[in-house]
C-alpha positions in Angstrom: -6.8 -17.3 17.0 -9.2 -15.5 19.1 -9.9 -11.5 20.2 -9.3 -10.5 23.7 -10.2 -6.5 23.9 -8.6 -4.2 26.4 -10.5 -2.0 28.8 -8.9 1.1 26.6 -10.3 -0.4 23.5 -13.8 -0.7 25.4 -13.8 2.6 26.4 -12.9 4.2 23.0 -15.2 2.2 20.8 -18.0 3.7 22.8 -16.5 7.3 22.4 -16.2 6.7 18.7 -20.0 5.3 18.8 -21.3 8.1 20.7 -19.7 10.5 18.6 -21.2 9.1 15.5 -25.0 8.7 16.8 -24.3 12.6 18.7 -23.5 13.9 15.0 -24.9 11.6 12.4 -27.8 9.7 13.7 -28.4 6.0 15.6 -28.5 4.5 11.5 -25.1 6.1 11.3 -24.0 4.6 14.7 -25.3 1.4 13.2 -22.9 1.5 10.5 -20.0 2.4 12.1 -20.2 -0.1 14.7 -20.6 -3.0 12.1 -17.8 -1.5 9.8 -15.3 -1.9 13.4 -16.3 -4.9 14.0 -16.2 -6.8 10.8 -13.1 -5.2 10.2 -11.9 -6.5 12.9 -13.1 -10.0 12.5 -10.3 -10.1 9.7 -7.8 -9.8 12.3 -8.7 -13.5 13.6 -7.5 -14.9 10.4 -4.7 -12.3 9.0 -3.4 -11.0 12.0 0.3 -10.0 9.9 -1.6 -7.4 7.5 -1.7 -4.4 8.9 1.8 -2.5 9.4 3.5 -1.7 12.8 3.4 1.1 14.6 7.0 1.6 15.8 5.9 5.0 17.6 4.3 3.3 20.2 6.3 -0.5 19.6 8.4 -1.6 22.3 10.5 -5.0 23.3 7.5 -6.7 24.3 4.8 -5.9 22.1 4.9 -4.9 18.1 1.8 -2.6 18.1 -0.3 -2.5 14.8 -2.6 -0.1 13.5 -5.6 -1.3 11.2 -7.5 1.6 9.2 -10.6 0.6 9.1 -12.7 4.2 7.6 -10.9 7.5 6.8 -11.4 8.7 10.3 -11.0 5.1 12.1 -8.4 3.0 13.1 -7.9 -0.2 15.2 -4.3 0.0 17.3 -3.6 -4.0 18.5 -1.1 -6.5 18.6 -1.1 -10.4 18.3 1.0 -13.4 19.7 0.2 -17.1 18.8 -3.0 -17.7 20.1 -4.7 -14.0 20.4 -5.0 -10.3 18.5 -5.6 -8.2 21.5 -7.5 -5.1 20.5 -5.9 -2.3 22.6 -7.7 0.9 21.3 -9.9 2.2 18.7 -8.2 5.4 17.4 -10.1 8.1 16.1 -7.2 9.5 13.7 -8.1 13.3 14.2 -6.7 13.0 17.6 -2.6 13.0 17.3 -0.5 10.0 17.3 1.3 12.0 20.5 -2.2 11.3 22.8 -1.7 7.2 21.9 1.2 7.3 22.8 0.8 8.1 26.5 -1.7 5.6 26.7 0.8 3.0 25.6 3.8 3.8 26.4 3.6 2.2 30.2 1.5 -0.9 28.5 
């Protein structure tokens, strides 16, 4: 399997980076950035292990949601030959806001 990252996921990795060098420092940034991705990297080879989502699950596509620090999660999905990394959820914003981004996906 391979990644394939949306434009969604892009965009909020760099708001959860940002946030973390704004309020803890570019060592910080560092940190988080490698704990994402490496977490991620997992995906590749046990795409199954995180559970579903069914808030934000439809016909087409069984969203999952991989925690990845206390304040981090990764939201994706997987068919047989990719995990497609959709967005990278910073839990302290509601379930509700994920939803809209989602729900026409």
């Amino acid at each position: 399997m391979k990644l394939k990252w949306s434009q969604h996921a892009y965009e909020s990795l760099t708001d959860v980076l940002d946030y973390s060098y704004e309020n803890f420092g570019y060592l910080q940034q560092l940190t988080m950035e490698e704990i994402i991705m490496s977490s991620i990297d997992k995906l590749v080879d046990f795409p199954n292990m995180c559970p579903v989502i069914p808030e934000i699950s439809n016909n087409v596509r069984e969203y999952r949601k991989l925690v990845v620090t206390r304040e981090i999660s990764v939201i994706y999905w997987y068919d047989e030959e990719f995990v497609y990394v959709s967005f990278i959820w910073d839990i302290r914003r509601s379930l509700h806001h994920i939803y809209y981004i989602f729900k026409n996906d």
